[in-house]
N, CA, C and O atoms as CSV, one atom per row, in Angstrom:
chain,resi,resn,atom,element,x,y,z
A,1,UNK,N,N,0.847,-1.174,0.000
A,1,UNK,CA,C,0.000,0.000,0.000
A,1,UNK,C,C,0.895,1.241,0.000
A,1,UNK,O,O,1.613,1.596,0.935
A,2,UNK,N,N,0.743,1.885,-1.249
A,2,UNK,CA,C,1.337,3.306,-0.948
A,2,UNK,C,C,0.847,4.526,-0.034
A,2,UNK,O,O,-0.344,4.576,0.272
A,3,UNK,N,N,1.536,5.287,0.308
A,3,UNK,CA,C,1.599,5.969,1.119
A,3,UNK,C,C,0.428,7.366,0.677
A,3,UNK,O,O,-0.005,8.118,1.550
A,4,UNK,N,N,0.112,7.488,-0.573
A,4,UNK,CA,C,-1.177,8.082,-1.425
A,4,UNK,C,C,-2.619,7.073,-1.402
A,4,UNK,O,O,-3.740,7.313,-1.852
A,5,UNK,N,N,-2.155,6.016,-0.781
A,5,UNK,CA,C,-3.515,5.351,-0.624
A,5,UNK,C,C,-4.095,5.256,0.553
A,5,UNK,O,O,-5.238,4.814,0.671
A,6,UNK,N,N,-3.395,5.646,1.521
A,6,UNK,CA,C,-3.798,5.872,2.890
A,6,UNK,C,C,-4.632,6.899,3.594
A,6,UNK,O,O,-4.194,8.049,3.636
A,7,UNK,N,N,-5.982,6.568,4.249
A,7,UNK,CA,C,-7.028,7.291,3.845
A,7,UNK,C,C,-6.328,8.434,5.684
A,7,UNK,O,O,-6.067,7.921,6.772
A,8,UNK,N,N,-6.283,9.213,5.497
A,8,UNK,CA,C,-6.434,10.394,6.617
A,8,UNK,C,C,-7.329,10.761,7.528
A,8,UNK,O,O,-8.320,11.281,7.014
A,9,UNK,N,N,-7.362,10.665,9.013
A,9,UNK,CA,C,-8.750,11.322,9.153
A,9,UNK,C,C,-8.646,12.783,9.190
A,9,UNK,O,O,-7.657,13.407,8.804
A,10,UNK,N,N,-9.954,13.411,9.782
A,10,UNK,CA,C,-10.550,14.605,9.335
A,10,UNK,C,C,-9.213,15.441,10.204
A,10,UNK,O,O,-8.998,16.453,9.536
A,11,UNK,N,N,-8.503,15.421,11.091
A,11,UNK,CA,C,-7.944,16.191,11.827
A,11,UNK,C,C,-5.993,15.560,11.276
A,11,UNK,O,O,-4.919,16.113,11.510
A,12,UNK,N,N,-6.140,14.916,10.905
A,12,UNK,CA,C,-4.264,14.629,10.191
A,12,UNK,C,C,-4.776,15.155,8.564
A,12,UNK,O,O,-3.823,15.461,7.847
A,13,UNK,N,N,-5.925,15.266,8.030
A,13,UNK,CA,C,-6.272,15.857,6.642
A,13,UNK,C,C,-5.654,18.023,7.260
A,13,UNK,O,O,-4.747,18.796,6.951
A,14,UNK,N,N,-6.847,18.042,8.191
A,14,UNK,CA,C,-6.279,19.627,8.597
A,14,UNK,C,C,-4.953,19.875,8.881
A,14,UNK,O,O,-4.487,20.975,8.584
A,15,UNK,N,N,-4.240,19.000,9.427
A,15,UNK,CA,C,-3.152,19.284,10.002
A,15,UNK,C,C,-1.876,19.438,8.830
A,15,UNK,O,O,-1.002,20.293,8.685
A,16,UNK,N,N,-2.183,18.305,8.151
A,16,UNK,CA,C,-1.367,18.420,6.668
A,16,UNK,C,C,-1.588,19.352,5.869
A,16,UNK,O,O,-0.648,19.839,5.241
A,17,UNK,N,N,-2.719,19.756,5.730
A,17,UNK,CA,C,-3.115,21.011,5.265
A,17,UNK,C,C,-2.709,22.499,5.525
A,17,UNK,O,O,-2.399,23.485,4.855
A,18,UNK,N,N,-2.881,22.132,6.939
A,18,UNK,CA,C,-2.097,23.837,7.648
A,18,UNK,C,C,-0.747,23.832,7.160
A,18,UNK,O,O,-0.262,24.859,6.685
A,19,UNK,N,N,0.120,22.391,7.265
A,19,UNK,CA,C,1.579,22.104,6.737
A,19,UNK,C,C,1.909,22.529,5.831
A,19,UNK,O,O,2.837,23.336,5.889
A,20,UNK,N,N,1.374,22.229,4.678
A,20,UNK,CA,C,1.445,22.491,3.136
A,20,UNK,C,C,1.490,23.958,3.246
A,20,UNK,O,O,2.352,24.558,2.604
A,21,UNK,N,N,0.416,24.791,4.203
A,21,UNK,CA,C,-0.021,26.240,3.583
A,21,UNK,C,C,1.216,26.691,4.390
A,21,UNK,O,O,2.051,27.365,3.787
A,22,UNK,N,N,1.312,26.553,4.988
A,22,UNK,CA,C,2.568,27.063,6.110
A,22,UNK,C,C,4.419,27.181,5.323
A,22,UNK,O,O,5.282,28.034,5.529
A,23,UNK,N,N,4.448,26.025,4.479
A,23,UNK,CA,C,5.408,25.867,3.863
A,23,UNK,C,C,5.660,26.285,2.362
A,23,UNK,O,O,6.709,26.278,1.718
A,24,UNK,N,N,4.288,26.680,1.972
A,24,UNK,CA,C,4.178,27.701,0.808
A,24,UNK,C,C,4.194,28.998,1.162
A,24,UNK,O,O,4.715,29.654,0.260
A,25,UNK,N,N,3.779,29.812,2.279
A,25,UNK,CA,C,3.872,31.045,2.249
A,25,UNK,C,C,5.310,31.278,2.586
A,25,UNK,O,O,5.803,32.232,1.985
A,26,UNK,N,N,6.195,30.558,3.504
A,26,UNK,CA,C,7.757,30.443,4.128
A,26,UNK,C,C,8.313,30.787,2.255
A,26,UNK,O,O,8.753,31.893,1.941
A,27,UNK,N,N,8.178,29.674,1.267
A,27,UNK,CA,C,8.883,29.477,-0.193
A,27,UNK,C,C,8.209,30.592,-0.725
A,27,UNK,O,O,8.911,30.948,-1.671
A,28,UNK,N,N,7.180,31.384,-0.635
A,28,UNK,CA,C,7.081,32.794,-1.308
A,28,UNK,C,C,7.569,33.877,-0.516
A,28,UNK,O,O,7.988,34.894,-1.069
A,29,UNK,N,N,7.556,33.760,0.684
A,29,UNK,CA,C,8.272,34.911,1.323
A,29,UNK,C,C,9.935,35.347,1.946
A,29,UNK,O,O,10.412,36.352,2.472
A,30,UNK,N,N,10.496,33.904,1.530
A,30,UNK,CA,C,11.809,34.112,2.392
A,30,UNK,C,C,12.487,34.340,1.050
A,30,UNK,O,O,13.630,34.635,1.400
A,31,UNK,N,N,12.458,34.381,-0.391
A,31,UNK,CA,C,13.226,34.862,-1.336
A,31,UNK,C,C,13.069,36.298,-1.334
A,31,UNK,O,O,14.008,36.973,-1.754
A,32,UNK,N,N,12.389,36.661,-1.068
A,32,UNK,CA,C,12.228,38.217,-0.743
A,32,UNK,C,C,12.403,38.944,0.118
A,32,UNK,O,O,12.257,40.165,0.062
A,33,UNK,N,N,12.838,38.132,1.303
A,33,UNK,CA,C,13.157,38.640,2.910
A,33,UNK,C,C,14.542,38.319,2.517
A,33,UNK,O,O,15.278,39.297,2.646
A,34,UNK,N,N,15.144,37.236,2.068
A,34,UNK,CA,C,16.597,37.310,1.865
A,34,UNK,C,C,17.022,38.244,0.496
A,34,UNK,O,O,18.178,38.666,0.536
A,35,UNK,N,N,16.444,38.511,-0.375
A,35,UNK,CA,C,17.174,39.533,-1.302
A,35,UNK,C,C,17.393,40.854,-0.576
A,35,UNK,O,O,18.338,41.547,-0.953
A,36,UNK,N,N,16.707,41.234,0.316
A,36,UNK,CA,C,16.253,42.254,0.824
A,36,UNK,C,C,17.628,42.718,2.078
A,36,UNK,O,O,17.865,43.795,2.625
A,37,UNK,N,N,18.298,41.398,2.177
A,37,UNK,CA,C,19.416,41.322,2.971
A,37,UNK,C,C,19.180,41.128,4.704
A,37,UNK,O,O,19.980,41.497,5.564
A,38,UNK,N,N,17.598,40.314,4.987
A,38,UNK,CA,C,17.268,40.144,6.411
A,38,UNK,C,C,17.606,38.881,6.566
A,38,UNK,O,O,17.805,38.142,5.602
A,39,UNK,N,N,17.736,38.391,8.164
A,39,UNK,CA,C,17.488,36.871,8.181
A,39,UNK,C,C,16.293,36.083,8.095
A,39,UNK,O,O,15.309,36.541,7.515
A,40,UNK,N,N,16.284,35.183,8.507
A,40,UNK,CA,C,14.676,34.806,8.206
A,40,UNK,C,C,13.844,34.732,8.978
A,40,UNK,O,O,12.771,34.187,8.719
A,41,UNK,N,N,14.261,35.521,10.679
A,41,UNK,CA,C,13.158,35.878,11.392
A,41,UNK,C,C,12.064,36.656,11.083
A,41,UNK,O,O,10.893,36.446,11.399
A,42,UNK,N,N,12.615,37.748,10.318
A,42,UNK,CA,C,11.512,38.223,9.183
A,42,UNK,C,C,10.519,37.500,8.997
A,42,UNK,O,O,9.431,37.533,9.572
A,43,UNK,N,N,11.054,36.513,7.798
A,43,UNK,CA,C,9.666,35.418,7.678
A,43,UNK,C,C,9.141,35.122,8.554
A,43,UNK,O,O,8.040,35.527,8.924
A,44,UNK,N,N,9.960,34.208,9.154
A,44,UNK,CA,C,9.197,33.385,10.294
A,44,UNK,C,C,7.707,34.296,10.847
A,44,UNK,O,O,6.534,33.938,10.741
A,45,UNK,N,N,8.101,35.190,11.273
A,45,UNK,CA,C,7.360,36.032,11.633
A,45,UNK,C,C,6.335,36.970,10.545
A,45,UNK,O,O,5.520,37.880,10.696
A,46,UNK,N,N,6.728,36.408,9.708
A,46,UNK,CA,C,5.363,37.097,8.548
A,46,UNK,C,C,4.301,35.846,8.582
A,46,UNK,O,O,3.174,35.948,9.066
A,47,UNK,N,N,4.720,34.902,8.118
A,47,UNK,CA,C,4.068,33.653,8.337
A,47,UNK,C,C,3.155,33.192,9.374
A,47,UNK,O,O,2.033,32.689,9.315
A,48,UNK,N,N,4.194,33.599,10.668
A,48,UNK,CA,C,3.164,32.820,12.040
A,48,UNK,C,C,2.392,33.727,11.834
A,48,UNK,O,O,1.369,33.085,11.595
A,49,UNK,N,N,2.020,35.152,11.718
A,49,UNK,CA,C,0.833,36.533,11.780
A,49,UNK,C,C,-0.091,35.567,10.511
A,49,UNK,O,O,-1.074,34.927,10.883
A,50,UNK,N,N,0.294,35.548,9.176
A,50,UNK,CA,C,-0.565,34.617,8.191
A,50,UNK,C,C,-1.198,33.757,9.045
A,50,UNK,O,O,-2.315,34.125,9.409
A,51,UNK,N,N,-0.774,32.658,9.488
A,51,UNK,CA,C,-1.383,31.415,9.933
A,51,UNK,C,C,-1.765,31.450,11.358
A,51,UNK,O,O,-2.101,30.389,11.885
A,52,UNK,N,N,-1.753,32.554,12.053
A,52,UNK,CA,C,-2.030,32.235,13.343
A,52,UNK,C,C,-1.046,31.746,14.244
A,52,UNK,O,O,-1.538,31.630,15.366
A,53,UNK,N,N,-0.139,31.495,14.209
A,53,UNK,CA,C,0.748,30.613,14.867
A,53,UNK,C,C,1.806,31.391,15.768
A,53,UNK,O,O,1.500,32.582,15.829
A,54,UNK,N,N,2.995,31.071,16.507
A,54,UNK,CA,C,3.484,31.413,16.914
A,54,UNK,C,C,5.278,30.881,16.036
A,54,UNK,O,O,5.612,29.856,15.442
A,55,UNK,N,N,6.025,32.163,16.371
A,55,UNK,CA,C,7.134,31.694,15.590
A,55,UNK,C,C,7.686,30.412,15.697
A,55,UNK,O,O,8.097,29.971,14.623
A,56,UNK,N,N,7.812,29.716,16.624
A,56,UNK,CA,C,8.297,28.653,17.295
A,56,UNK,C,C,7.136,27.593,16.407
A,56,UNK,O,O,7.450,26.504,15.926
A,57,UNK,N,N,6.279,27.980,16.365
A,57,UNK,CA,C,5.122,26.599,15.843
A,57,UNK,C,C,5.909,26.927,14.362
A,57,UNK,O,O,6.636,26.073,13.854
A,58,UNK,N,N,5.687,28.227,13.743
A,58,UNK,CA,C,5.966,27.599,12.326
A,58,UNK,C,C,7.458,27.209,11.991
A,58,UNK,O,O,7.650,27.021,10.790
A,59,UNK,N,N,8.557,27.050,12.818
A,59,UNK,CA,C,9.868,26.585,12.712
A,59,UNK,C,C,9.645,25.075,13.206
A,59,UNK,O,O,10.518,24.326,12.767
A,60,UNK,N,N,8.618,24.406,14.069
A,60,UNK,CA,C,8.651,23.133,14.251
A,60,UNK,C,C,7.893,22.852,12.973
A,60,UNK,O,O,8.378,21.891,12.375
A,61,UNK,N,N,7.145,23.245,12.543
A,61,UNK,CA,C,6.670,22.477,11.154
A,61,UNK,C,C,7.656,22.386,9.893
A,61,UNK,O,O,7.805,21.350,9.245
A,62,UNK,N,N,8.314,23.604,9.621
A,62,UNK,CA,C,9.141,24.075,9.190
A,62,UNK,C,C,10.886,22.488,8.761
A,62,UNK,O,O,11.375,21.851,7.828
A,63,UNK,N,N,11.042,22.708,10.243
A,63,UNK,CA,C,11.607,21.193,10.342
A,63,UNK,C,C,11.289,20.043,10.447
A,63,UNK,O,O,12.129,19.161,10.269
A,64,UNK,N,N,10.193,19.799,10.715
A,64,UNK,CA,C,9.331,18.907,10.455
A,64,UNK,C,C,9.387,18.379,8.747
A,64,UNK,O,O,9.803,17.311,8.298
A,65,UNK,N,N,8.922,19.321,8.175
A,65,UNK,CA,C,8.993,19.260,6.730
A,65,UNK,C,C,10.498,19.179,5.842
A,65,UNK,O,O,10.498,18.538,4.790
A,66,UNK,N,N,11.524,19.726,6.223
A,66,UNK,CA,C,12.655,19.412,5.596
A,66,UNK,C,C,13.240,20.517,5.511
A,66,UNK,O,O,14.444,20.446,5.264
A,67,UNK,N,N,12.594,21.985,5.687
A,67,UNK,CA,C,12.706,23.074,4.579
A,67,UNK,C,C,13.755,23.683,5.985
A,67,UNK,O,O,14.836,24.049,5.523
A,68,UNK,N,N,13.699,23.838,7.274
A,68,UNK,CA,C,14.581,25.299,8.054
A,68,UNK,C,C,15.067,24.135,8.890
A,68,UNK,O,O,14.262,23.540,9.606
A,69,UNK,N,N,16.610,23.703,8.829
A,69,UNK,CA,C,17.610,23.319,9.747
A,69,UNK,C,C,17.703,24.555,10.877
A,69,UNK,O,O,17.130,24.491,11.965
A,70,UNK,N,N,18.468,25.619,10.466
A,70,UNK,CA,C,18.558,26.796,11.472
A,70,UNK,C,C,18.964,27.743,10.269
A,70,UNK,O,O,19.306,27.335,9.159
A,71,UNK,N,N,18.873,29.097,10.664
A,71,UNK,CA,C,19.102,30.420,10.258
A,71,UNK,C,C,19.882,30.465,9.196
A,71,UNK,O,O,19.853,31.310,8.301
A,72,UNK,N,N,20.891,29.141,9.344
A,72,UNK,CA,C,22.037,29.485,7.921
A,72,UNK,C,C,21.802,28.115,7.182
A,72,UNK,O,O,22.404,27.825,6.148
A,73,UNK,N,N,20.821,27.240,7.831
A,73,UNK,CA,C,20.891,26.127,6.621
A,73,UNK,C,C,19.152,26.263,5.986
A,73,UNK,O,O,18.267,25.762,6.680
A,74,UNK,N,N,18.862,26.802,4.959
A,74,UNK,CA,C,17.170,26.947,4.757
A,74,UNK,C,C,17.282,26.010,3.350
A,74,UNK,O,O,18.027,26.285,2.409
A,75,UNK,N,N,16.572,25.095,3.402
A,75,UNK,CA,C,16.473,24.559,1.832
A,75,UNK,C,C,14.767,24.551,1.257
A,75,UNK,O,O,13.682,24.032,1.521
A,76,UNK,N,N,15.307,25.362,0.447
A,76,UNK,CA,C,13.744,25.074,-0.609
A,76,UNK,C,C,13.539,24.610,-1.581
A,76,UNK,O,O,14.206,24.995,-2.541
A,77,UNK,N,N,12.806,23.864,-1.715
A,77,UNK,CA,C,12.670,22.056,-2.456
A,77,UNK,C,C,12.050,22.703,-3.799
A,77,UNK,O,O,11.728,21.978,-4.741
């Protein structure tokens, strides 16, 4: 059974969901917070105000997902 066939319930469907949105606004906003010559507390903090969250929540999802080791390692997929 692949891992696309595995049915979600209603609250790991939201939760993946908030994930996804959380990790798309980080990949539209931190190319523009870093041209700009900031670190990426910037983001962080544009993001958690977007989603409600607190900076700390969107850096555990953040690593969670693959995308923020720390301040100098950020990879966007």
């Amino acid at each position: 059974m692949s891992t696309a066939e595995i049915k979600l319930t209603a609250n790991e469907r939201r939760k993946a969901d908030r994930e996804a949105a959380v990790a798309a606004s980080f990949r539209e906003i931190w190319p523009v917070v870093q041209a700009a010559g900031y670190k990426p507390n910037r983001a962080l903090d544009e993001v958690a105000e977007r989603h409600e969250l607190t900076r700390a929540g969107v850096v555990g999802i953040l690593r969670r997902l693959g995308i923020y080791k720390s301040a100098k390692q950020i990879i966007l997929n």
